[in-house]
N, C-alpha and C positions, 0 to 999 in steps of 0.2 A: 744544233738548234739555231736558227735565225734570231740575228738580234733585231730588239722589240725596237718599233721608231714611231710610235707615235708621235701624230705629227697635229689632230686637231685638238681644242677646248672640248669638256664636257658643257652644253651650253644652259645648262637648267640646272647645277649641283643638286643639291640634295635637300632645300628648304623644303618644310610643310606642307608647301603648296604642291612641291612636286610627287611626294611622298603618297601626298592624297591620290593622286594621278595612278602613281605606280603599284600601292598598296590592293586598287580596287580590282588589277587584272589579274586573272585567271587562266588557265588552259581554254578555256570554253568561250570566253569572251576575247584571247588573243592568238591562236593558236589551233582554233577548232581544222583548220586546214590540215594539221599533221597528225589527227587524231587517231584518223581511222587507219594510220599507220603502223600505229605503236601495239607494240606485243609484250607479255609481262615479261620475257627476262630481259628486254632492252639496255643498254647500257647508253647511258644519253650524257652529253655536255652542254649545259646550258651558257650560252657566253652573255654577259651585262646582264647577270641575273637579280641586279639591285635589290629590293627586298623579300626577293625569294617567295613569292606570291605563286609563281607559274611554276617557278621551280618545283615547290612542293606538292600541286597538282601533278605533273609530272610523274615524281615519285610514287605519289598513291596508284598511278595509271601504271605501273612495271613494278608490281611487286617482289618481283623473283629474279628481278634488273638490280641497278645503279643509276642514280643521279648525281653527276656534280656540277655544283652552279662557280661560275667566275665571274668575277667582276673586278674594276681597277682599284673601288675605293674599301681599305679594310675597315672603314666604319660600317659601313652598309650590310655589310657582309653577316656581321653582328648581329642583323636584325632580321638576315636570311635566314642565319643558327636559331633562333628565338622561334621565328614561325614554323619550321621543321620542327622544333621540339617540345610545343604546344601543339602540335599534330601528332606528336607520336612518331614519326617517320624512323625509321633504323637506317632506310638504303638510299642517304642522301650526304654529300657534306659540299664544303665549301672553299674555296681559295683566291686567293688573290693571280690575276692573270691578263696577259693584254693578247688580244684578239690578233694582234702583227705577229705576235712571236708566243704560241701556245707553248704552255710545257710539257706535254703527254708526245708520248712514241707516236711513230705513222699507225696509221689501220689499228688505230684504238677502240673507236664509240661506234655504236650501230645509229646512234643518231644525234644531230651536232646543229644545235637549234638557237636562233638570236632572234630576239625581239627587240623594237626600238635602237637598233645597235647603230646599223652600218650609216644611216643619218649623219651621226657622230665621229664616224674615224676618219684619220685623214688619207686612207687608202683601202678603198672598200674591195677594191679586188686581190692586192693583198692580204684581207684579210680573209676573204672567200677562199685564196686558197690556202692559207691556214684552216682552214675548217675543211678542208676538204684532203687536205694532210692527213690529220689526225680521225677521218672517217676510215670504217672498215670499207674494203672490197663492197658493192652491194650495198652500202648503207646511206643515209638520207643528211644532205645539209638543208634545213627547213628556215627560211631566213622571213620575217613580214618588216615593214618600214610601211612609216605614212606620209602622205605625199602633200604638202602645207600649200603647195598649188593650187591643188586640185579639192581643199576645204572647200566646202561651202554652207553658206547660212542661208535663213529668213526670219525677218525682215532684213532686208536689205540696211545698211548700215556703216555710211562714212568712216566712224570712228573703228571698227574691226577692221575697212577694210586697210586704213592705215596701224594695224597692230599686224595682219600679217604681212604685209610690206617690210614692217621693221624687224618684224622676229627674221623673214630669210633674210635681209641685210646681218642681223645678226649672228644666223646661225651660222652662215658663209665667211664672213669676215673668221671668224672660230676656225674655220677649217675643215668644217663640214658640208654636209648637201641635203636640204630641208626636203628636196621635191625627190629622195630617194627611191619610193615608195615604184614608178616608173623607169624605173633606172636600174630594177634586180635583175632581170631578164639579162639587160646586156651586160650586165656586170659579171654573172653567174657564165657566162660565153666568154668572156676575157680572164676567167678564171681558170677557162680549163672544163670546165662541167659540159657535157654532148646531148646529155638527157637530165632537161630543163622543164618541169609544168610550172608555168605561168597563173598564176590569177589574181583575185582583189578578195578585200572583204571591208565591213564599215563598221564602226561604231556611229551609232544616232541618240542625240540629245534632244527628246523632245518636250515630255511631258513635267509638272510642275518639278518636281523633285532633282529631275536629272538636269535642266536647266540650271538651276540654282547650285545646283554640286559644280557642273562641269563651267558655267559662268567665274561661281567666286574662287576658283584655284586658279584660273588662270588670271582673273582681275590681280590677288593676292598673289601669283607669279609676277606679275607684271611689273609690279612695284616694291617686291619682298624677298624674293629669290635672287642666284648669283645672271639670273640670266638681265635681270633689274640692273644689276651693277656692272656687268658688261656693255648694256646696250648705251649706259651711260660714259662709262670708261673708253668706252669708243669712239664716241663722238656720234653714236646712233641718232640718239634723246635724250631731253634734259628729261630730271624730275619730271617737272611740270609736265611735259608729255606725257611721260609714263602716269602720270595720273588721271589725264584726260584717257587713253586707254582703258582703263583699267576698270574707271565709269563709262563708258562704253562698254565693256563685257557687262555690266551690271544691267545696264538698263535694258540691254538684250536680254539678259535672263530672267528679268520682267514681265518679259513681254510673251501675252497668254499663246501667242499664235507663234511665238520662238521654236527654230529646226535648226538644226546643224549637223551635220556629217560631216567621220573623220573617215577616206578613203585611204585604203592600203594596200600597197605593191605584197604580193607572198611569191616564193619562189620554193620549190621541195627539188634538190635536184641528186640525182641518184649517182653516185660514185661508179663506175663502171668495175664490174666482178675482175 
């Protein structure tokens, strides 16, 4: 088995604010691209399956399957166990595991699926072929990432646009790559992978509600989260910046005629039989 080397920061840890974020997605809402793939006796890996949200969508979708969700941090995991078992689920469980260095045999999972992941690692084509290791003959690595570039809002707004300036200062300085989301395709080709579908999907923040959810997690990431105390421990922004932000996400998510979309790279790529 290859040893594990991660090399980047996780850059948002695990506060509230991120939890909020992570807690609200779904199969349907993060994932819908690999849907219409899945068959009930599937045997699926999910990698950075943080609070087990998608994971256990997942599960209910292969009943006559397996799920196992991985992720690096064994608190989290905790709280993946938790929502499986307030669901009911039997054909799911859980482990601690890093994306460079899987633990499962070659030609494992009929499908081997990361969300939010490769953003984060410090070698995203290594870990592509980790996942592509551990795929059966014939079966699917389904990867989505969002591309912080390629965000966009209205109204127009000096103060976001220096929060997303800072977060990819941020996220890069970490060891990561914020603008992934356009970057699967060729990563997925430097992996090894020959039969590659390409596409995007979005999430959109418009109406009063979703404003105000998807505004104050990210204000109260800003200033609250470990991604707050990096940006500072770096030499990114002071406090006082980070606060000036954070009242900017606010007042955007005031504002009646506020839009925002988050654009995503998906990549489904087929392991050759």
């Amino acid at each position: 088995m290859p040893e594990a080397r991660e090399t980047a920061v996780y850059t948002h840890g695990h506060h509230e604010s991120v939890l909020r974020s992570h807690t609200w997605r779904t199969a349907e809402n993060s994932a819908a691209y690999l849907l219409v793939a899945l068959r009930p006796h599937m045997r699926i890996l999910d990698i950075g399956c943080g609070p087990g949200t998608i994971t256990a969508d997942l599960a209910a979708l292969v009943p006559d399957g397996h799920v196992t969700g991985v992720d690096r941090e064994p608190e989290i995991l905790e709280r993946a166990r938790q929502v499986a078992g307030e669901r009911g689920l039997t054909n799911v469980d859980f482990a601690v595991g890093d994306v460079h260095a899987l633990d499962h045999p070659d030609d494992t999972f009929c499908v081997v699926h990361a969300h939010q992941v490769l953003q984060h690692v410090g070698d995203p084509v290594r870990a592509l072929r980790e996942m592509r290791r551990v795929t059966a003959p014939g079966g699917l690595v389904a990867v989505r990432d969002s591309d912080y570039a390629a965000m966009t809002w209205y109204p127009a707004s000096p103060g976001m646009d220096g929060w997303l300036a800072l977060y990819r200062r941020v996220a890069r300085a970490n060891g990561g790559e914020p603008d992934a989301g356009r970057r699967l395709k060729s990563w997925a080709l430097a992996a090894g992978f020959t039969d590659v579908t390409a596409g995007s999907g979005t999430w959109t923040f418009s109406t009063a509600a979703e404003r105000s959810w998807w505004s104050g997690l990210w204000a109260d990431r800003t200033v609250a989260s470990a991604y707050a105390g990096r940006a500072v421990e770096g030499g990114h922004a002071t406090r006082e910046e980070l606060r000036e932000v954070a009242a900017a996400w606010r007042e955007w998510g005031a504002r009646e005629d506020g839009w925002f979309s988050v654009l995503h790279g998906e990549v489904l790529c087929r392991k050759e039989a």
